[in-house]
N, C-alpha and C positions, 0 to 999 in steps of 0.2 A: 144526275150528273155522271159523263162517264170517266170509266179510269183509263189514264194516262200511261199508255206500255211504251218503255224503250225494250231495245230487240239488242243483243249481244253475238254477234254469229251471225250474222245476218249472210252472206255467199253461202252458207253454207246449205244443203238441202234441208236440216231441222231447222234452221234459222229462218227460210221463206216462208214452212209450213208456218209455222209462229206467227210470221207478219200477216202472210194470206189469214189465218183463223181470229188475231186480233181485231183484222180489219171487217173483218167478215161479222165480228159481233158488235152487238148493237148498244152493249156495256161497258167497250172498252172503245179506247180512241189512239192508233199507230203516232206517236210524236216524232218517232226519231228511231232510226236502225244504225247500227254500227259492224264495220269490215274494215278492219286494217287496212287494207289496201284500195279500198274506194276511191274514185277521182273524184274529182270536184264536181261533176253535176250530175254523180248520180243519185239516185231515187228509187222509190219503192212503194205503192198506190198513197204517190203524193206528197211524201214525206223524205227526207234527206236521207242518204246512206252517210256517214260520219267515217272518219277515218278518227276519231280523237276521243275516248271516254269522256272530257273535257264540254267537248262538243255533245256528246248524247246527254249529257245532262244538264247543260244549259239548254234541254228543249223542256223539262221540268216534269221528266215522267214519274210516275208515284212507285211506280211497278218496274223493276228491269229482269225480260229473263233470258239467261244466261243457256245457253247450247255451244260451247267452244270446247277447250281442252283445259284439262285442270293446272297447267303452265298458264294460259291467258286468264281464268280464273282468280287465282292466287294474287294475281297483279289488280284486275278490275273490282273483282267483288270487293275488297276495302274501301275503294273508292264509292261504289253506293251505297256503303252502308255509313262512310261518313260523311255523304250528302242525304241522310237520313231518307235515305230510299228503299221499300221494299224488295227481297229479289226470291226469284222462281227459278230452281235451278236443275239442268237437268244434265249440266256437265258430270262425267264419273271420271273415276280414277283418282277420289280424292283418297287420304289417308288420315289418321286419327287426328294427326296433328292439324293438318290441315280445318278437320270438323271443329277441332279444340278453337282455332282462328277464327273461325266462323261464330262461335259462339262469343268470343271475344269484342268482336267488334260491331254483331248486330244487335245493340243494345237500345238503339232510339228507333230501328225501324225492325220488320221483320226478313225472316228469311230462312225457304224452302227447298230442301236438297234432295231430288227422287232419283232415283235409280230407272225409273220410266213410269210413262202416265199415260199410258194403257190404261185403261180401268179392268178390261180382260186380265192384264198383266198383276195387278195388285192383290185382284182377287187370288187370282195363280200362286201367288206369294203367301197369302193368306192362307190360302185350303194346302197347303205344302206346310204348311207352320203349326195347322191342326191335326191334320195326321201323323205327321213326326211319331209322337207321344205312343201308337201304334202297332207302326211297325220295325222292324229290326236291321234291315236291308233299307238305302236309297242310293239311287245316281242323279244324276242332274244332266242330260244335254243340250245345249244353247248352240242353236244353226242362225247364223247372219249373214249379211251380203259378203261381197269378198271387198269391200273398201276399210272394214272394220279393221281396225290394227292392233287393237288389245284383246286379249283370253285371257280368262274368260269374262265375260260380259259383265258391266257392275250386278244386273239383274240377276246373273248366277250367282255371283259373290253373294249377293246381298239375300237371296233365295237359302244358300247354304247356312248362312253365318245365324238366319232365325230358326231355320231346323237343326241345327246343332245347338241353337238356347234352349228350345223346345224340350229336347231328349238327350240324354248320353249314351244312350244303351243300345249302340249300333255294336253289331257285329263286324269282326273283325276280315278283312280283305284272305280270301283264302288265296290269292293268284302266289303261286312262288317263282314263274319265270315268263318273261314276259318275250316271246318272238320277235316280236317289234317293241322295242322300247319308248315307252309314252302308249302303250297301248289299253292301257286301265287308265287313261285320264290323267288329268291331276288331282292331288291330295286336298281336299277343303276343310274345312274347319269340323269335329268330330271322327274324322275320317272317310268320310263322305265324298265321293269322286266327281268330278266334272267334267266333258266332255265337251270341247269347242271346235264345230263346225262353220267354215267360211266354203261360202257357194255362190256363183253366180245366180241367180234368182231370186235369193233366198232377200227379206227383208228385216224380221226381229222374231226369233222363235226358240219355244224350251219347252219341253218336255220335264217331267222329275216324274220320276217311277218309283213305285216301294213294293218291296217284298216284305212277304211273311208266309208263314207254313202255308202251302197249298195256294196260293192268291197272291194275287198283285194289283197296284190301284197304279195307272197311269191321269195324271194333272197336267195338259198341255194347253198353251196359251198360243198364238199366231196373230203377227202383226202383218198383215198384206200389204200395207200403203203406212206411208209416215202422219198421213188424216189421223192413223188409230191414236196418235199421243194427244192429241190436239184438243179432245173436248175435259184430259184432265190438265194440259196446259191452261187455259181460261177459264177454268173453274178455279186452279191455284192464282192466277191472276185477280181472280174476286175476290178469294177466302182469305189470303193471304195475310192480308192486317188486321183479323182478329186470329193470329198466333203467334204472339211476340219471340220473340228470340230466333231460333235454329228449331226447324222441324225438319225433322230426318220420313220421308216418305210421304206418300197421300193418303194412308189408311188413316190415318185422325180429320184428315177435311172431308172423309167418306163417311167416317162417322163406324168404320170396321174395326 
C-alpha cells in the first residue's frame, strides 16, 4: 500500500521538487498540493492545487510536508497534527518556542523538522559536530542563490549550535577593528563566526573550516539542483511514523 503525501508550498520551486519526487516514487501516492493562491482548476501530475488546508486534507494524506515560511507554518502545521497527520518539515526560521509548539501538539501523529535533506548536507553537519572537540579555531560560510532572504541559513545555524554543544574551548576572535563593519561575519553560538553569501548561481552551499597549530581541515558540502533534498524528503516520508512526537533532523532516520 502506498503513502498518501499532501504537499504545503506547492508554487514554490521546493514545493514542485516534492511533488515531482513523490510522484515519481513508487511508495508514495501525490493526493493533494496546496498554494494559497491557486485557482480553481489547477493541478499538478493529476492531483488538485488547493488554496484551503481544509481542502488538502479532506484529500486524506497520512504524510504532509511542509516547504513554506515559518509565518504559514505556525498557522497549518496545528492543523495536521490535529487531523492526526504526519508532517516532514523542511521550513526554517522556527525558534524555540515555536519547536516547544510543535512538540505540544504532535501527540497522535508524528512530526519532522530538518534544517535540509541533503544527505551530503547532514553528514556535513555530522563530520563538523565530530571535529569540533579538536580543534580551537572554526568559521562557517553558507553561499545561496540571491532569492534567499534570511542569513544566515538554518543549516549554518543549526551547523553552529552542535559545534558549540560539541566543544567550548574556542579561541577567542583576535580582530580589534574591522575596515568594513560586518566583515568577521556574525557572532554564533560559542563564538564561532558565520559568513553568508547570496549569489546569482549559486544554489545551497557551506563550507566550515577549523584551525589548529599548523593545519587546517576544510568539511564543504554543495547542493547543485534542488533533486539534492529530494531522496531525504521520501525517505522522511516513509520513516516518518515510526518516530512519534517532534524529531529535530534526519541523523536519527539515517541511523548517524
Amino acid at each position: 500500500m502506498t503513502i498518501r503525501v499532501g504537499v504545503l508550498g506547492a508554487a514554490g520551486r521546493m514545493g514542485v521538487a516534492v511533488c515531482d519526487a513523490v510522484h515519481a516514487d513508487p511508495d508514495l501516492s501525490l493526493v493533494a498540493a496546496f498554494d494559497p493562491h491557486a485557482g480553481a482548476d489547477s493541478e499538478l501530475h493529476g492531483v488538485p492545487v488547493v488554496n484551503s488546508i481544509d481542502d488538502l486534507l479532506a484529500a486524506e494524506p497520512q504524510v504532509v510536508v511542509d516547504f513554506t515560511v515559518a509565518e504559514a507554518a505556525r498557522v497549518n502545521l496545528p492543523r495536521v497534527a490535529e487531523a492526526g497527520v504526519h508532517a516532514v518539515v523542511g521550513t526554517t526560521g522556527f525558534e524555540d518556542a515555536d519547536l516547544d509548539m510543535l512538540r505540544g501538539v504532535f501527540t497522535s501523529s508524528s512530526c519532522l523538522v530538518a534544517a535540509n535533506f541533503a544527505i551530503s548536507a547532514v553528514l556535513m553537519m555530522r563530520f563538523a559536530e565530530l571535529a569540533a572537540p579538536l580543534f580551537d579555531t572554526a568559521e562557517v560560510i553558507e553561499l545561496h542563490h540571491d532569492n534567499k532572504i534570511d542569513a544566515p541559513s538554518g543549516t549554518a545555524t543549526a551547523t553552529v549550535e552542535r559545534m558549540a554543544a560539541a566543544s567550548d574551548q574556542w579561541a577567542p576572535d583576535p580582530t580589534q577593528h574591522e575596515v568594513y563593519p560586518g566583515a568577521r561575519g556574525g557572532e554564533g553560538p560559542g563564538g564561532i563566526r558565520v559568513h553568508s553569501v547570496r549569489m546569482r548561481g549559486m544554489v545551497a552551499h557551506q563550507e566550515v573550516i577549523f584551525g589548529a597549530l599548523g593545519q587546517s581541515l576544510t568539511i564543504r558540502q554543495d547542493s547543485y539542483d534542488r533533486t539534492s533534498f529530494m531522496p531525504g524528503v521520501v525517505l522522511a516520508c516513509k520513516r516518518i511514523a515510526d518516530y512519534p512526537g517532534l524529531t529535530i533532523g534526519l541523523d536519527e532516520l539515517l541511523d548517524i
